[in-house]
DSSP file (Angstrom, degrees, kcal/mol; ACC not computed):
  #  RESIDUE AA STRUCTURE BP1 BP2  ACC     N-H-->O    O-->H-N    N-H-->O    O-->H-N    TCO  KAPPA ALPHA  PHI   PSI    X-CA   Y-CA   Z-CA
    1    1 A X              0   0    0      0, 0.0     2,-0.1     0, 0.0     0, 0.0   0.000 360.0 360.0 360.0 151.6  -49.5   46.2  108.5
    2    2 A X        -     0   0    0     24,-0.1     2,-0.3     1,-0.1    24,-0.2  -0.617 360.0-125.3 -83.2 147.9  -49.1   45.0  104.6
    3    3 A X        -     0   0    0     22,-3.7    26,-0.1    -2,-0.1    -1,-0.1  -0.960  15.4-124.5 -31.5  78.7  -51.0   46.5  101.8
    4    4 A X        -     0   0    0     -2,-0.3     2,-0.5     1,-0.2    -1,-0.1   0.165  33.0-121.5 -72.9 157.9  -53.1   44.5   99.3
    5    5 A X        -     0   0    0     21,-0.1    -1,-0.2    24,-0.1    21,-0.0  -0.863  29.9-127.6-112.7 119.6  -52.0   45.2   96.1
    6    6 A X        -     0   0    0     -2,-0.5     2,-0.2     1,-0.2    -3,-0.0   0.136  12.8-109.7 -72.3 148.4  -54.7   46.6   94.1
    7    7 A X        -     0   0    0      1,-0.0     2,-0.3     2,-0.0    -1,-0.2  -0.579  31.2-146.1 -91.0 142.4  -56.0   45.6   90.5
    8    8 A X        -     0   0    0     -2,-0.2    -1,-0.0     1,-0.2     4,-0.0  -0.668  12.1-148.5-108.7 149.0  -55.4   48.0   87.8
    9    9 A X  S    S-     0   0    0     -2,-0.3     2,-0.2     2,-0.0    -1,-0.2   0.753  81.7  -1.3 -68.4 -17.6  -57.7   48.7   84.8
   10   10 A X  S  > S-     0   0    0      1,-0.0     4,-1.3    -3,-0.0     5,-0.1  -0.812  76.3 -96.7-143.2-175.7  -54.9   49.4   82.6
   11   11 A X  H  > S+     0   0    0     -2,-0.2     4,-1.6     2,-0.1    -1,-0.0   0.831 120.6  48.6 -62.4 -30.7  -50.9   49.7   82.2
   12   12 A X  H  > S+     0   0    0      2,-0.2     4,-1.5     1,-0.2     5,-0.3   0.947 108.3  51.0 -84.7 -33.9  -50.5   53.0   82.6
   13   13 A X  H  > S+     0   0    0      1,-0.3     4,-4.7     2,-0.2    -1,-0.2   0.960 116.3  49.9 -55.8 -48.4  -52.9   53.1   86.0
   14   14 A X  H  X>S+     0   0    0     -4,-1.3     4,-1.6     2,-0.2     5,-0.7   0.921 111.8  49.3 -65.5 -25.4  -50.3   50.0   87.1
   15   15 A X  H >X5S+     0   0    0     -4,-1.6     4,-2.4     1,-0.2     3,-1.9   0.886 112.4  44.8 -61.7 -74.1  -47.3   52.3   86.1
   16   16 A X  H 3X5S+     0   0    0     -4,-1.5     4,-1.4     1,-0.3    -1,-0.2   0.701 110.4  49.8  -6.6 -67.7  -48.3   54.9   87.8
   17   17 A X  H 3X5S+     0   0    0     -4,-4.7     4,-1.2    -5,-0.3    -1,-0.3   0.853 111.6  51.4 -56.3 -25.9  -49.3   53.2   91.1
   18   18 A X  H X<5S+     0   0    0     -3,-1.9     3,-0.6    -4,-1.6    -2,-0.2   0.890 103.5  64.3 -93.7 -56.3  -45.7   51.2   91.2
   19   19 A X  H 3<<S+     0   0    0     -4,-2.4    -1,-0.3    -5,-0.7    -2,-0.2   0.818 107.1  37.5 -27.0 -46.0  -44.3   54.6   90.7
   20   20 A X  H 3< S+     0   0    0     -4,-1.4     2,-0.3    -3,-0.2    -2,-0.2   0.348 114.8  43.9 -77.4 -23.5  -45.6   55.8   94.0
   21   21 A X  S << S-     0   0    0     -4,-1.2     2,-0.2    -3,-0.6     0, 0.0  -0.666  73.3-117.2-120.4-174.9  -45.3   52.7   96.5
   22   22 A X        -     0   0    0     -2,-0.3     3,-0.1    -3,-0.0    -2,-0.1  -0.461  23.5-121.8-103.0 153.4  -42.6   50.2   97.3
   23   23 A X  S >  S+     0   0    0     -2,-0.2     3,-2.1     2,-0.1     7,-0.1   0.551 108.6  79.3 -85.7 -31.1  -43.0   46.4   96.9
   24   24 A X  G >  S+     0   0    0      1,-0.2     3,-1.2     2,-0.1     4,-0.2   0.898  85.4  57.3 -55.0 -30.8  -42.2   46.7  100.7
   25   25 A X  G 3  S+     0   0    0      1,-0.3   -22,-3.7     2,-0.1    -1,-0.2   0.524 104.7  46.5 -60.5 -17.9  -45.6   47.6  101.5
   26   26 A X  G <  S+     0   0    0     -3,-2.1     4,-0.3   -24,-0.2    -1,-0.3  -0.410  71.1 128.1-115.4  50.8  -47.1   44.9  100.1
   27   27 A X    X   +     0   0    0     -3,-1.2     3,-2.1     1,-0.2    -2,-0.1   0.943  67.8  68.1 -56.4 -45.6  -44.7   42.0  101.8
   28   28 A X  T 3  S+     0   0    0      1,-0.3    -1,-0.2    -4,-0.2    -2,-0.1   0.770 107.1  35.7 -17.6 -58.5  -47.7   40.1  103.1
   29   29 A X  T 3  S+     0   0    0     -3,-0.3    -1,-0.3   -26,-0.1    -2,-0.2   0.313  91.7 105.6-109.5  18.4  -48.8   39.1   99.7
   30   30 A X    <   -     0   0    0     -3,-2.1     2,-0.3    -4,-0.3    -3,-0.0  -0.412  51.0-167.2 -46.3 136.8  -45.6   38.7   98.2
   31   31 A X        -     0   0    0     -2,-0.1     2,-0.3     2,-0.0    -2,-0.0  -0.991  22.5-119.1-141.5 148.2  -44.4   34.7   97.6
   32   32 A X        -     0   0    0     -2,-0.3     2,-0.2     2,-0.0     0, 0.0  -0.779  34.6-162.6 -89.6 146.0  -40.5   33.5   96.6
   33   33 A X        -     0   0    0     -2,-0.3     2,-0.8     2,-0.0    -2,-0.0  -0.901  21.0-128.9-103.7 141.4  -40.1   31.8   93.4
   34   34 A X        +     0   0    0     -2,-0.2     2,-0.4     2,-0.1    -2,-0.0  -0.774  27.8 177.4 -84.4 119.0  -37.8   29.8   91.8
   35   35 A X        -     0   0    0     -2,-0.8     2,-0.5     2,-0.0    -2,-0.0  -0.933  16.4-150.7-123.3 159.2  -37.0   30.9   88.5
   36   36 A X        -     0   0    0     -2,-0.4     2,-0.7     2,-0.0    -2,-0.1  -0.863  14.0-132.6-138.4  86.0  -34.4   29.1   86.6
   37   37 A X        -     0   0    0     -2,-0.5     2,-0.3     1,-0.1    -2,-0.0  -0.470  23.9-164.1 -22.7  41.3  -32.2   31.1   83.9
   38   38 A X        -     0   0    0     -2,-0.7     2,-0.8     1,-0.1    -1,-0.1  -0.350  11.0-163.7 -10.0  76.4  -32.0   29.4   80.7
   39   39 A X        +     0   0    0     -2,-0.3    -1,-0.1     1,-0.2    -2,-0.0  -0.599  15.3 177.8-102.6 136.6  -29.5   30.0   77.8
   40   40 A X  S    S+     0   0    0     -2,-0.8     2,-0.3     1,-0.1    -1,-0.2   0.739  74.5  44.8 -97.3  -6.2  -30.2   28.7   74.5
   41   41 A X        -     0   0    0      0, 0.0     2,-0.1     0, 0.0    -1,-0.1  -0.958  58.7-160.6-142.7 147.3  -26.9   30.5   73.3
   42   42 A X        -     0   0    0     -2,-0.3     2,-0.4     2,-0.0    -2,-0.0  -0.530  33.4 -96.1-120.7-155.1  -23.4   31.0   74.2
   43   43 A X        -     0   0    0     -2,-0.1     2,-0.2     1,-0.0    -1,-0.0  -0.790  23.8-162.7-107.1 150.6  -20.9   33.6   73.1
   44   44 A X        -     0   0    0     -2,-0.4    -2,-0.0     2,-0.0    -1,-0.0  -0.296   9.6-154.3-112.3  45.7  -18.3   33.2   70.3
   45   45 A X        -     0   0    0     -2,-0.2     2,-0.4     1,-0.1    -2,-0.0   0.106  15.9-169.7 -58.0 152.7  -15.2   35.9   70.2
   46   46 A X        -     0   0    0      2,-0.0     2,-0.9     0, 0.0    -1,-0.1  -0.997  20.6-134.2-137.8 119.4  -14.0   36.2   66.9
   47   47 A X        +     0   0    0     -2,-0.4     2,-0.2     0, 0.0    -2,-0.0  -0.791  33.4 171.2 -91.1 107.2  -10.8   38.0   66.0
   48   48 A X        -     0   0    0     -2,-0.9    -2,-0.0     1,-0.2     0, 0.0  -0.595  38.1 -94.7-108.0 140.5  -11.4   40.3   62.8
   49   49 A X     >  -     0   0    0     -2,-0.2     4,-0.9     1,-0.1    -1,-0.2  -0.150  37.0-120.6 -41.0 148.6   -8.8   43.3   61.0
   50   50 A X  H  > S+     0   0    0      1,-0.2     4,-1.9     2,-0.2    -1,-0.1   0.641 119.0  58.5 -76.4  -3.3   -9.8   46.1   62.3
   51   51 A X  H  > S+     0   0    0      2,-0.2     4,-1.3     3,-0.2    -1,-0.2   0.720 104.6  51.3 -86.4 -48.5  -10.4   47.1   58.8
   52   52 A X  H  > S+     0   0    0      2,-0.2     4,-2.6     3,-0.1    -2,-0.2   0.763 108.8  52.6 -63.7 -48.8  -13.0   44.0   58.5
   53   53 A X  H  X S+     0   0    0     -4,-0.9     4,-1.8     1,-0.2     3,-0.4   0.987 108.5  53.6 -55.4 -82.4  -14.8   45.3   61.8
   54   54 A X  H  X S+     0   0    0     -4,-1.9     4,-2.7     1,-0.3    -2,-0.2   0.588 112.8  38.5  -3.3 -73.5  -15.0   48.6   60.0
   55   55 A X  H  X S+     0   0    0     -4,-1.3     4,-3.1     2,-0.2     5,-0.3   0.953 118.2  50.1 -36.1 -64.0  -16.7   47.3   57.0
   56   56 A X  H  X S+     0   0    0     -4,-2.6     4,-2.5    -3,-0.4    -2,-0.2   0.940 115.3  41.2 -39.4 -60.4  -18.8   44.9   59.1
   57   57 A X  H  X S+     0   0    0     -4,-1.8     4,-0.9     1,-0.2     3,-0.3   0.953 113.5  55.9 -75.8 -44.3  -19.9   47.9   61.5
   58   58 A X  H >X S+     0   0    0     -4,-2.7     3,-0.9     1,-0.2     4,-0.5   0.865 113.9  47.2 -55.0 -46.6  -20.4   50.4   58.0
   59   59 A X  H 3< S+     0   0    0     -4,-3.1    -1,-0.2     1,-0.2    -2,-0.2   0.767 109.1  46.2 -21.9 -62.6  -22.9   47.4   56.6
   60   60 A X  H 3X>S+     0   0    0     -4,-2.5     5,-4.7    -5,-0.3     4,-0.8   0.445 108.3  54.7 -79.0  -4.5  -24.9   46.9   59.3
   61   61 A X  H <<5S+     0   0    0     -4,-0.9    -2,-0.2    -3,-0.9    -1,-0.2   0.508 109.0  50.6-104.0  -4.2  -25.6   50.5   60.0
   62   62 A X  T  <5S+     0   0    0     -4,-0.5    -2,-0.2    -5,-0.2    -3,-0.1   0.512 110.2  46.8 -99.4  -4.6  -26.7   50.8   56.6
   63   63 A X  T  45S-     0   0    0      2,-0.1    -2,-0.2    -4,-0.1    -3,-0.1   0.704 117.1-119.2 -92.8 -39.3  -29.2   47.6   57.1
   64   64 A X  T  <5S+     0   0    0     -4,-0.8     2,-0.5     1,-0.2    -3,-0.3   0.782  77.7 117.5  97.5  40.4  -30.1   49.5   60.5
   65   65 A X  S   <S-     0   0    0     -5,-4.7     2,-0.3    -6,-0.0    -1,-0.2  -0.853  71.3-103.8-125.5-168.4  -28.8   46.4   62.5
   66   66 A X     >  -     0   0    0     -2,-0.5     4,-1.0    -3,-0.1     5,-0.2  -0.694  34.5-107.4 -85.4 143.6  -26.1   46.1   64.8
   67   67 A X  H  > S+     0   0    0     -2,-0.3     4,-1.2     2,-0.2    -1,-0.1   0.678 119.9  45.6 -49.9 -21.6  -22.7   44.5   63.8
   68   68 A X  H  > S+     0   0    0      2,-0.2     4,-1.8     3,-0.2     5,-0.4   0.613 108.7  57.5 -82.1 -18.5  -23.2   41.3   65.8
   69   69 A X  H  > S+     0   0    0      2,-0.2     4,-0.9     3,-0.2    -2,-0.2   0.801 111.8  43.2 -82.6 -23.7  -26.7   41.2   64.5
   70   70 A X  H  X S+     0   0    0     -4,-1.0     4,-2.3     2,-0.2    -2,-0.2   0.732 111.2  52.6 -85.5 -30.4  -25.1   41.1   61.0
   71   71 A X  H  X S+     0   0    0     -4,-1.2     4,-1.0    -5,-0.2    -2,-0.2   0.877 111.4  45.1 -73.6 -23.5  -22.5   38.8   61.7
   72   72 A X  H  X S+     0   0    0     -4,-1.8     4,-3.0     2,-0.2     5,-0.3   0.910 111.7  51.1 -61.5 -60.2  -24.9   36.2   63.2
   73   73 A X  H  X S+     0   0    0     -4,-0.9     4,-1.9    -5,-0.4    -2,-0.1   0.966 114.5  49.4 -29.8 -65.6  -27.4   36.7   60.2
   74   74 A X  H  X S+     0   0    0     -4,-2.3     4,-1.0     1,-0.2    -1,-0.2   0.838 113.6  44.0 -50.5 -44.2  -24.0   36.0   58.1
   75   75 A X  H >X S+     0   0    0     -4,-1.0     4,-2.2    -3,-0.3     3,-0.6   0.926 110.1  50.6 -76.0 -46.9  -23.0   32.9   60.0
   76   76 A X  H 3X S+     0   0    0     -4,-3.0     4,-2.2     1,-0.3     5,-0.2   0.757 106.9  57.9 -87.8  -5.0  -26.2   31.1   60.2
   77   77 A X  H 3X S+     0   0    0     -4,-1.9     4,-0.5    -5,-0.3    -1,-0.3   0.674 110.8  40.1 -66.9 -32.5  -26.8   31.5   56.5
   78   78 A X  H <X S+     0   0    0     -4,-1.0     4,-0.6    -3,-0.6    -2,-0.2   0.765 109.4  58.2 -92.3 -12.1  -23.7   29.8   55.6
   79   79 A X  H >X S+     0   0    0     -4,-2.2     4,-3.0     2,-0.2     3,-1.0   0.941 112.7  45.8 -70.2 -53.9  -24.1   26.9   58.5
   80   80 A X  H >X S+     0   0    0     -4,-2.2     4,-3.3     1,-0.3     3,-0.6   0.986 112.4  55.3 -62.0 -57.9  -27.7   26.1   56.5
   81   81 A X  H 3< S+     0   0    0     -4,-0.5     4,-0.3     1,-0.3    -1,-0.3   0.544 109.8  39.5 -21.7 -38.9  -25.8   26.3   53.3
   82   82 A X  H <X S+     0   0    0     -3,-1.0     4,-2.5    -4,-0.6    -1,-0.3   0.609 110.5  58.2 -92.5 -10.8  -23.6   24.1   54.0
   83   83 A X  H <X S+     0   0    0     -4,-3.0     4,-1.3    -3,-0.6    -2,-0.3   0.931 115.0  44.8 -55.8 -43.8  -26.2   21.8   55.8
   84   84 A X  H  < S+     0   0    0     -4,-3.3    -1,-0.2    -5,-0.3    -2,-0.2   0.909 113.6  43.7 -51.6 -45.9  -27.9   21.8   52.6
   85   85 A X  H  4 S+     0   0    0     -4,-0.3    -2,-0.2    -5,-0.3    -1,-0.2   0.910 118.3  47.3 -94.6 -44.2  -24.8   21.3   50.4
   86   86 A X  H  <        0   0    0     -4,-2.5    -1,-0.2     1,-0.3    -2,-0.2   0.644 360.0 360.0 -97.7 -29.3  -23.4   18.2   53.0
   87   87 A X     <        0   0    0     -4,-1.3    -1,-0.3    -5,-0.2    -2,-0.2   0.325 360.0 360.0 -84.2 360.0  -26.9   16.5   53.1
């Protein structure tokens, strides 16, 4: 026989508990859902020097980002820029 699954006063009570059972125990009160995977973005490769990577990756670790997080930053700052300049 299924399990209810019980209501927690906090996160950490839920962490805990999940720690300790299975989702199998509660099948009963389990329902399928459709969830539907949305991506608002897709991926670009871009071939860069390795000497250009280099820079890029020495930049961004000094910003504390990632190199794709600096090259994105970099790209959509000149795409408004020139939306601006073209408008």
């Amino acid at each position: 026989m299924s399990k209810k699954i019980p209501h927690f006063k906090s996160e950490e009570e839920e962490v805990r508990f999940w720690d300790e059972h299975s989702l199998d125990e509660f099948e009963n009160e389990l329902e399928e859902v459709n969830v539907e995977c949305v991506r608002d973005n897709d991926v670009l490769p871009v071939r860069l020097d390795r000497s250009d990577i280099q820079h890029l990756r020495n930049l961004a670790r000094k910003k504390g980002l990632t190199q794709g997080t600096l090259a994105r930053m970099w790209i959509k700052e000149r795409l408004v820029q020139e939306k601006i300049q073209n408008n």
